[in-house]
Residue, then its C-alpha position, 0 to 999 in steps of 0.5 A: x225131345x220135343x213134347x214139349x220139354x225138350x228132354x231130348x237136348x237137355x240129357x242125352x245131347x248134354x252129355x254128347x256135347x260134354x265128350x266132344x268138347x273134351x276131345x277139343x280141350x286138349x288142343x290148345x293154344x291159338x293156332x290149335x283152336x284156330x285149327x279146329x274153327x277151319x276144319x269145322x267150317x271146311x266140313x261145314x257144307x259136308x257130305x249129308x242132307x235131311x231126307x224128305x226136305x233137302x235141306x243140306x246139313x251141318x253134322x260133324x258128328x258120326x253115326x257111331x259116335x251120336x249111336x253109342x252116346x244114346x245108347x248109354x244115355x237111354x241106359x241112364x234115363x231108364x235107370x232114372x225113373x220105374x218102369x209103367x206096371x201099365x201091362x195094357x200102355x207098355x203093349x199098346x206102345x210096343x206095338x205102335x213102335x214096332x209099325x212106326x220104326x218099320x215104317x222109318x226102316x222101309x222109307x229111309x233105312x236108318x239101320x237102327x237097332x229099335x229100343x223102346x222103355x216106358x217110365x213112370x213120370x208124369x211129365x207130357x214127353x217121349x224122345x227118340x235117342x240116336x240108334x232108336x232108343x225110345x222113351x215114352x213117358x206115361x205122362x204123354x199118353x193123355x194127350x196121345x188119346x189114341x194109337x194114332x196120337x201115340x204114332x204121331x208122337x213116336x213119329x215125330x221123335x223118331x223123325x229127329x233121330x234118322x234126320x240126325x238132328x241130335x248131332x247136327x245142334x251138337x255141331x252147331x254148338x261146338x262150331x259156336x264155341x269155337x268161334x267165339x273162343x278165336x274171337x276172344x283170342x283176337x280181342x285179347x289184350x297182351x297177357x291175354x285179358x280182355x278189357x270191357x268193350x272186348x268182353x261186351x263184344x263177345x258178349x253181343x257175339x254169344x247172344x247173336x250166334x244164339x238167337x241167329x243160329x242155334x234157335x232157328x235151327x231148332x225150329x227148323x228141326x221141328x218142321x222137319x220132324x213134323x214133316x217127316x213124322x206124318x210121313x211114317x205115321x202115314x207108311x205105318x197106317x195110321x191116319x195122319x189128320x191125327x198129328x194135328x188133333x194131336x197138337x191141337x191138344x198139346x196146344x193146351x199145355x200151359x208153357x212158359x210166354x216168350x217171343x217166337x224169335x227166342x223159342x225153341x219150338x215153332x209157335x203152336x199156330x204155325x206148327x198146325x199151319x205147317x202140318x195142314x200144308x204137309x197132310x196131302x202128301x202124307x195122305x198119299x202115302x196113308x192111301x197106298x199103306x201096306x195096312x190101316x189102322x186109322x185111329x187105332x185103339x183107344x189109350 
């Protein structure tokens, strides 16, 4: 997930990345693992792009595969922590995920079979796992304030999972440790060793792949998640300019001080910057919404 812990990459794609790499364990040798590289980039420019935004999109991982690994991941996440005993919270984000992943369902038809738990934890943060299994944690609904915050949050999250971002890191991940695995193999001395300079270019290559490619695409991810979640907030009636009071005050949440460039996640003040550029098209959307809700109840 996103808000802002990243509990989403962390856990369930952990987990995704661990079973895929496996299947490629078991081709060895260099040709084989030259073998994998080529394919991947061969199907690197494939066949899907993000709704809403265009953006072509590396993904060798399929639906059924990314469905049936968050399936079990949100059966062991729930497993982990005690379900809210807050009869009021876990009907109010019911509700509030049935409008948002109808909406999700009427705009981009993602077919999801809709999953939604309510733990116990105090930590701000709620993901949405491939195949629309949601889990909110109760320490989020501070900051939600309000239907409307709760819809954005959820939107958001559910954003991520029907732009299958979750499998498109998986295979960037994967396509970065193959390249780097064929680079090895090229820098290898005889009998297979790597003498200093060959390690300490493989080294640069890590680090480079990291900052150049895998970061900038998560950053990248929550834009468009950003995007996308105004977009179905608005559709399921709630009014958008929450998003931003929203991150307003996920703004205030003491992180950890690094640099942009090494961040996973947008700077707070270009994240607002981005949702106040994307607002007059969600607001369209919000005027011409089958229902208003506005703000909603109070959380």
């Amino acid at each position: 997930m996103t808000f802002p812990l990243n509990f989403y990459s962390k856990n369930s794609m952990k987990s995704l990345i661990n079973q895929l790499v496996d299947v490629r364990a078991r081709l060895t040798g260099p040709m084989f693992r030259g073998l994998w590289l080529l394919v991947v980039l061969t199907v690197a420019y494939g066949c899907a792009s993000v709704p809403h935004t265009g953006r072509r999109q590396f993904n060798v991982v399929s639906d059924q595969q990314l469905n049936a690994l968050g399936a079990n991941a949100f059966k062991e996440i729930s497993g982990k922590e005690p379900s809210s005993k807050d009869e009021r919270i876990n009907a109010t984000v019911k509700r509030v995920v049935e409008r948002v992943s109808a909406a999700a369902e009427a705009v981009d038809k993602p077919n999801f079979k809709w999953e939604v738990q309510v733990l116990e934890n105090k930590d701000p943060n709620a993901v949405c796992l491939p195949g629309g299994k949601i889990v909110v944690f109760s320490g989020i609904i501070p900051y939600a304030r309000n239907e409307a915050g709760l819809a954005a949050i959820v939107a958001h999250e559910v954003a991520h999972a029907v732009a299958r971002h979750g499998g498109e890191r998986v295979s960037q991940a994967l396509t970065v440790n193959g390249a780097l695995q064929v680079g090895s193999l090229a820098l290898s001395k005889e009998g297979g060793k790597l003498d200093a300079r060959s390690k300490r270019i493989l080294g640069a290559l890590g680090s480079g792949a990291l900052v150049g490619i895998l970061l900038p695409y998560s950053r990248v991810h929550e834009f468009e998640a950003d995007r996308i979640g105004q977009i179905y907030m608005a559709r399921a009636g709630y009014d958008p300019t929450e998003s931003l009071r929203l991150w307003e005050r996920m703004a205030e949440i003491k992180k950890p001080q690094v640099p942009p460039w090494l961040s996973t996640h947008p700077a707070d003040q270009d994240r607002l910057r981005k949702l106040k550029e994307f607002l007059p098209d969600a607001m369209r959307i919000y005027d011409d919404a089958p229902r208003k809700f506005g703000k909603g109840s109070d959380l």
